[in-house]
Structure formats: structure tokens, C-alpha cells
C-alpha positions in Angstrom: 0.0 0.0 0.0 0.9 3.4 -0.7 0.0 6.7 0.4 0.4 10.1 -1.8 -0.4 13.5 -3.0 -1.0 13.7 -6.6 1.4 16.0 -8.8 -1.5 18.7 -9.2 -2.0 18.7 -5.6 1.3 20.0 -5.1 1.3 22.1 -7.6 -1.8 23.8 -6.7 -1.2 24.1 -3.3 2.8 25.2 -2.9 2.0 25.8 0.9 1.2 22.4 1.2 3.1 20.4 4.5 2.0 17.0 4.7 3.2 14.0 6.6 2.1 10.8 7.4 2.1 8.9 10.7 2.2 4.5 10.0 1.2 2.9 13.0 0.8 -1.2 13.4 -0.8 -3.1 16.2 -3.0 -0.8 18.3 -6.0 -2.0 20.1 -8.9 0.1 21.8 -7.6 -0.8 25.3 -4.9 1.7 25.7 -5.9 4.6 28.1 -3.9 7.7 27.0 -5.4 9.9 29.2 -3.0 12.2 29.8 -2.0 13.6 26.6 -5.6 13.8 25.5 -5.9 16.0 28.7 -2.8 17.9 28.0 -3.8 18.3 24.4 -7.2 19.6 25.4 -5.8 22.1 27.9 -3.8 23.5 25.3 -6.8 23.6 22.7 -8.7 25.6 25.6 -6.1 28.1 26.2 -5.8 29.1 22.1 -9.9 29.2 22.4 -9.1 31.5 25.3 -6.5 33.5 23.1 -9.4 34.3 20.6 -12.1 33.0 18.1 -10.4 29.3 16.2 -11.3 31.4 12.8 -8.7 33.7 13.5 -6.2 31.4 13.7 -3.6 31.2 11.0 -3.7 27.3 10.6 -7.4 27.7 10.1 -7.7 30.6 8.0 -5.0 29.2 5.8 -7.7 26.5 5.1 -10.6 28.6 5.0 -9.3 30.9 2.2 -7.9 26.8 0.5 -11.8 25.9 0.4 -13.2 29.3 -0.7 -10.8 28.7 -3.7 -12.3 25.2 -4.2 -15.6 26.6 -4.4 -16.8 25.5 -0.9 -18.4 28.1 2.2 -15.7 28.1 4.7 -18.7 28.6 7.4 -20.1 25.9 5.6 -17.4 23.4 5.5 -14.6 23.5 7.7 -11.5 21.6 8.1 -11.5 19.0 10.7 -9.5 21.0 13.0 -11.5 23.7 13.3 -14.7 21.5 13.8 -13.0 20.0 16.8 -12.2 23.4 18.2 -15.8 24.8 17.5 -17.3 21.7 19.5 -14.7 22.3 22.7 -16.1 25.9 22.6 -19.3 24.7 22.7 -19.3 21.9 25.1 -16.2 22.3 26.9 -14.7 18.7 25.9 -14.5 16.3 23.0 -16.0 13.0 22.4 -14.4 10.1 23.7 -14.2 7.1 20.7 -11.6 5.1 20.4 -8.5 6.0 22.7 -6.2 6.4 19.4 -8.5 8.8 17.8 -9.2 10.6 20.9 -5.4 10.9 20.9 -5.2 12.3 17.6 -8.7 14.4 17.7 -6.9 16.4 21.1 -3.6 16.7 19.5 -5.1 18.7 15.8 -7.6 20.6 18.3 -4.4 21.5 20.2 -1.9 22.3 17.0 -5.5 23.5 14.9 -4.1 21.1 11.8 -6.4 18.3 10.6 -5.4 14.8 11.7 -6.8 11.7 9.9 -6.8 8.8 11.4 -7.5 5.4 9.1 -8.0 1.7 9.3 -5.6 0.4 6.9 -7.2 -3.0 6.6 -10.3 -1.0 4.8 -8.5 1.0 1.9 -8.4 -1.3 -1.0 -4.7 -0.9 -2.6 -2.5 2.6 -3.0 -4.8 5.5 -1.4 -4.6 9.2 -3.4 -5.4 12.7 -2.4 -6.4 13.7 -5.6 -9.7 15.2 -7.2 -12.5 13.5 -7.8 -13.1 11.9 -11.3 -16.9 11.4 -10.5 -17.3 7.9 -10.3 -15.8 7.6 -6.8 -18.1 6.7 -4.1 -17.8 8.3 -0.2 -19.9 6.4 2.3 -21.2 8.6 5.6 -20.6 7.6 9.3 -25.1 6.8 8.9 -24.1 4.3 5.8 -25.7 6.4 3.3 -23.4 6.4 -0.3 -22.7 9.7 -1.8 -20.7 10.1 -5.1 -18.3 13.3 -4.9 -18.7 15.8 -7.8 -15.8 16.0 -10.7 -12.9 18.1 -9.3 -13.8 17.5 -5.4 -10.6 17.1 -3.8 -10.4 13.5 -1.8 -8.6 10.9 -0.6 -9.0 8.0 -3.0 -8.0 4.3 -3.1 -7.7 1.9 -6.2 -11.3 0.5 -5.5 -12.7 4.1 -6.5 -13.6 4.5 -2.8 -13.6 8.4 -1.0 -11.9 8.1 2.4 -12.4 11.7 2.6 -14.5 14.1 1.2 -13.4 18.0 0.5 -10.0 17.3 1.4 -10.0 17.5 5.3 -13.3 18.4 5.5 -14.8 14.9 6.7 -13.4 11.3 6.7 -15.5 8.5 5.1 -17.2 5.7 7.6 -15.5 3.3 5.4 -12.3 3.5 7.2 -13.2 5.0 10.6 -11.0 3.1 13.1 -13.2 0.6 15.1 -12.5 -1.5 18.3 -11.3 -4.6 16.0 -9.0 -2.1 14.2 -5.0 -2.7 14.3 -3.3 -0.6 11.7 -3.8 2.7 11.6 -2.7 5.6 8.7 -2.2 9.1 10.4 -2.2 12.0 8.0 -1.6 15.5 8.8 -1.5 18.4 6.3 -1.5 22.0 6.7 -0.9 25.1 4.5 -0.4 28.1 6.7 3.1 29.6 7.2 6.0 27.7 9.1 3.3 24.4 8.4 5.8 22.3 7.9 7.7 22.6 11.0 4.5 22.3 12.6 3.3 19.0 11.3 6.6 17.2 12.1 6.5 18.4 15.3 3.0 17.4 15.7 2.9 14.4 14.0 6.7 13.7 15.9 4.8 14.3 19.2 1.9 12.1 18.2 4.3 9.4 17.7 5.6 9.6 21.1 2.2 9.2 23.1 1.5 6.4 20.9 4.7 4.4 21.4 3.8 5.1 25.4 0.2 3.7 25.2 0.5 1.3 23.5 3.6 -0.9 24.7 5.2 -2.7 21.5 4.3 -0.6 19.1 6.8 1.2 17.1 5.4 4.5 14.9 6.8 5.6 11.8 6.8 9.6 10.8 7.6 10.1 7.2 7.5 14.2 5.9 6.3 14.2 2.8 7.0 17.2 -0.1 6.4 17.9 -3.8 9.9 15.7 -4.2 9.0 13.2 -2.1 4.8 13.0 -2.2 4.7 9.4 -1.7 5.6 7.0 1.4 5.1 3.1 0.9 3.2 0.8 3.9 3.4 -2.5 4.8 0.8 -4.6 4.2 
């Protein structure tokens, strides 16, 4: 398996920072409480700083989906959709203990973080646009079909992992209790972005190693000359 940009991604997005976190043999009985809470503290204290839409992170992406076409009040990145719900209701949701992880760590950093059962994307996985014939299933099971030029992220069996780029991951691939490996992608487009997302996704890599005994995470930084990373299995 394979995970990569496509060439026009780059090319039409030369802010782009991407990198990729590979992580093999987690289980949903791992209790990494305390870096979800340190996460979340710092997530409160940039909420306490000022609105999330002012941030650069998130305005980076906001202007990103005007120029796709899309309502940035209308669709947001991830990111800030976590920090809009910890405004509103004071915590995040507790799901599965590695995507609680990485949910408080992109509230904390505002970058999207993706998290991705491996053992549901059917061969190399794309961020590309859309060709139209791709299909995108929601969290309630129903099928949607992304419109030609959508930007998403795509595997071989024409399925949409994501839809609108970081707007919203696919149920497809939502990790699960029965889920092992994991693909962590981060990708942000403000200034100083790629610093940011190695540190983040560097840090992310650390709590996970501590959680989960055994497990040894791989961060690969990918760029225009390097836009693809190869997984096992």
C-alpha cells in the first residue's frame, strides 16, 4: 500500500506540509489519558487566546476551500470542527482511545489529523480530485458520489476516504475496536506548516509508542519531491 499526493495537488497548493504517521498493532484498550488532557488544555487556552477562525492554521484553510468553491462557514477543516465543539461543550468526544489521541492533538496544534483503518483501503490510497465515479460512504451508511474536481482521498477501489479534502473522513475506514493498523495524516498550509506538522505528528508518535507498549510509529514528511511513502501490508 501506498499513500500520496497527486502531482497537481502540489502544484496547486505550494503551501502544502504533509506527513504521514504509519502505525501497526494498536487496540482500543490503551488509556492515553494524559495527553488527550494535555492536548485539550492547550486547545482551551488558544480558544481563550481568541475566536479558532482567526487562527492562522485555520484561516490558511478557510481561504484553500473558498478557492475550491466550498463556504468556509459551511465546510470546515477538521480542525476547526473539533475546536468549535470544545467551545461549545467544553470537551471532546471520547471514541476510540487512538483517535481521541489524535482528535486532542489537531484541536491543540489547529491542523487536521486523519486517522485510518488500513485493513479497509483497497490498494494505494490518493489525495487527488474527484473523477466522479468515486463513491464516499457517511458515518449513517448512506453512499454519496463526490462531484468531478472534489478534492479527496482515494484508493484503487474508487472509494472516498475523505470528502473536500480535510473536510470529513468516510465511515469506510473509521478506526473501530477490532482495528490494528492505523494511517495518520496530517496536512497543513499556513506559514512555518511544515515545522508544525513534524512536530505534531513527531509528538503524536511519542504518546502512541507510550500507550500502546510494543508498538513502534513511523513519521515520514512528505513534499512535492517526495509526495509518496510506501506501507506495509
Amino acid at each position: 500500500m501506498r499513500f500520496r499526493h497527486a502531482p497537481e495537488i502540489w502544484a496547486d497548493h505550494p503551501t502544502l506540509a504533509a506527513g504521514v504517521l504509519v502505525v501497526d498493532g494498536v487496540s482500543d484498550r490503551a488509556a492515553p489519558d494524559d495527553p488527550v488532557e494535555r492536548y485539550v488544555d492547550q486547545a482551551r487556552e488558544r480558544l481563550r487566546n481568541g475566536p479558532a477562525s482567526a487562527l492562522p492554521q485555520l484561516q490558511a484553510w478557510r481561504r484553500t476551500f473558498a478557492a475550491m468553491g466550498l463556504k468556509p462557514t459551511q465546510y470546515r477543516c477538521a480542525a476547526e470542527s473539533l475546536l468549535r465543539r470544545l467551545g461549545k461543550d467544553g470537551t471532546l468526544p471520547r471514541i476510540h482511545p487512538l483517535v481521541d489521541l489524535c482528535n486532542a492533538a489537531s484541536a491543540a496544534a489547529a491542523i487536521p489529523v486523519a486517522a485510518l483503518d488500513r485493513d479497509r483501503v483497497k490498494g494505494d490510497l490518493e489525495v487527488r480530485r474527484a473523477h466522479g465515479d468515486e463513491t464516499y460512504t457517511t458515518f449513517t451508511g448512506e453512499v454519496e458520489r463526490p462531484p468531478p474536481g472534489e478534492v479527496i482521498f482515494a484508493d484503487e477501489a474508487g472509494q472516498a476516504h475523505a470528502r473536500r479534502w480535510t473536510h470529513k473522513q468516510s465511515g469506510t475506514s473509521i478506526v473501530r475496536p477490532e482495528t490494528r493498523d492505523v494511517l495518520i495524516v496530517s496536512e497543513a498550509l499556513h506559514p512555518g506548516a511544515a515545522a508544525d506538522v513534524e512536530a505534531l505528528l513527531t509528538a503524536l508518535a511519542a504518546d502512541v509508542a507510550k500507550a500502546w507498549p510494543g508498538v513502534a510509529p513511523r513519521v515520514t514528511i512528505l513534499t512535492s519531491t517526495r509526495p509518496a511513502v510506501e506501507l506495509a501490508g
